[in-house]
C-alpha positions, 0 to 999 in steps of 0.5 A: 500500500502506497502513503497516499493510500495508507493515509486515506485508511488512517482517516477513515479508521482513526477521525471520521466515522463513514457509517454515520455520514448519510444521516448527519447533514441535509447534503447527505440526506439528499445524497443518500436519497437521490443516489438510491433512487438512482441506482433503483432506475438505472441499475439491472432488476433484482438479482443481478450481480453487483460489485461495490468498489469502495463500497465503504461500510455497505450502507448503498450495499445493504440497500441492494441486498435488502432489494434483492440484488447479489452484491460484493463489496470491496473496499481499501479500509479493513474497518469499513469491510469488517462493518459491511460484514457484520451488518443487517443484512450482511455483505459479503466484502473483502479488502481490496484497492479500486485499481486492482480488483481480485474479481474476474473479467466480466463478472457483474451485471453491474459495477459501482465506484461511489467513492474510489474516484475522489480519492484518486488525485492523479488521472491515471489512478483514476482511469486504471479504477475506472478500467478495472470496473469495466474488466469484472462488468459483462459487455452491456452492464453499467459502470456507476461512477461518483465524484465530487463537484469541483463547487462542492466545497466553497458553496458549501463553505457559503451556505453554512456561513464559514466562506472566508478570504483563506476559504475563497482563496482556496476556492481560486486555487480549486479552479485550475487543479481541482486538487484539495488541500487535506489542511482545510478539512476531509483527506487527500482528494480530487474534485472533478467538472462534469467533462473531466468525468464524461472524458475520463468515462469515455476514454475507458471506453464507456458507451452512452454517458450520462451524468447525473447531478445527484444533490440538485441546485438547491441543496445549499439552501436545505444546508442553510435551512438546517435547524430552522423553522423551514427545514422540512419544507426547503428539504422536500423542495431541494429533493423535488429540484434534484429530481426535476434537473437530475441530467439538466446540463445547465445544473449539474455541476451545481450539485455536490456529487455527480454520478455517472453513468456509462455501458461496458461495449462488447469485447 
């Protein structure tokens, strides 16, 4: 395990706690929501095979399992495996790195990536986990890529009133390189615009690409609501508007995370 990789599985294992994030913030609450609706209308009917890479402690795999679907999960944090484990519904997991899976060529029906590719800085790595993907999915089954907006951080910042100069410079530098800076919070991570994912999906030779805007335009206001006397009516708007824009090309990058969605071809 390389050191980018090793301090990756540190802040997962010792500072932040995955199996709690979809629950604890209007952002995540809608994440949550969208990216299950999503998967539901995209993904083969139950019963099909489905490999979670970076799966984390299998909250979207649990869900599957509990629909219905075959799902393995992999994941680089041996915590988060051992909690995909023993939840209910088990999943069956195993530790593993994204750019090198130990699963079989054409495999799965379905392959997901919703978290390997933010973490992946250099686009290399992150092409070789998009490659591995398509390797273990049959020709015809989908590759489901997530990634985090470019905007995701400074709109965030401005939402919830923390946006200050040293933020909004970092904001600029986010611009042009897309590279976060782990000293301002989260770990190692890139942060893509929607045609740096479409490219990256087409150049592993993914077919009929579509992004998705899993969040919508509106959930900065649902973070700016949170805790007032209207946070449920702005909530159930910003998910009406996440549904209403999901593939809008004018609104996509609005959203925190963009989910993408693209056809393994024949051999």
């Amino acid at each position: 395990m390389d050191q980018h990789s090793s301090e990756i599985v540190d802040y997962y294992t010792q500072r932040y706690r995955e199996d709690q994030r979809l629950t604890a913030r209007p952002q995540a609450r809608l994440e949550w929501i969208r990216t299950t609706q999503l998967l539901r209308d995209l993904l083969p009917g139950p019963g099909a095979r489905v490999l979670d890479i970076g799966g984390g402690t299998g909250e979207y795999a649990r869900a599957l399992v509990a629909s219905g679907y075959q799902v393995r999960l992999v994941d680089l944090v041996p915590s988060h495996v051992a909690q995909a484990r023993d939840g209910h519904p088990p999943v069956e997991a195993q530790v593993g790195d994204a750019r090198a899976l130990p699963d079989a060529d054409g495999g799965y029906d379905a392959a997901l990536l919703l978290g390997p590719l933010y973490h992946l800085v250099r686009r290399a790595d992150r092409l070789q986990a998009l490659r591995e993907a398509v390797r273990v999915t049959r020709p015809g089954g989908l590759v489901v890529a997530a990634v985090i907006s470019r905007f995701a951080g400074p709109l965030d910042f401005a939402a919830t009133g923390r946006l200050d100069e040293r933020l909004l410079d970092e904001a600029r530098a986010l611009l042009s390189d897309g590279v976060n800076d782990p000293r301002i919070g989260f770990t190692h991570a890139y942060f893509h615009r929607v045609e740096e994912i479409t490219d990256e999906c087409a150049a592993v030779g993914l077919t009929d690409v579509v992004v998705h805007g899993v969040e919508g335009p509106a959930w900065t206001a649902a973070e700016a609501a949170a805790n007032g006397p209207a946070q449920d009516v702005v909530f159930a708007a910003a998910l009406d508007l996440a549904r209403l824009y999901s593939s809008e090309p004018a609104l996509i990058s609005s959203s925190a995370h963009l989910l993408a969605v693209g056809r393994v071809p024949a051999r």
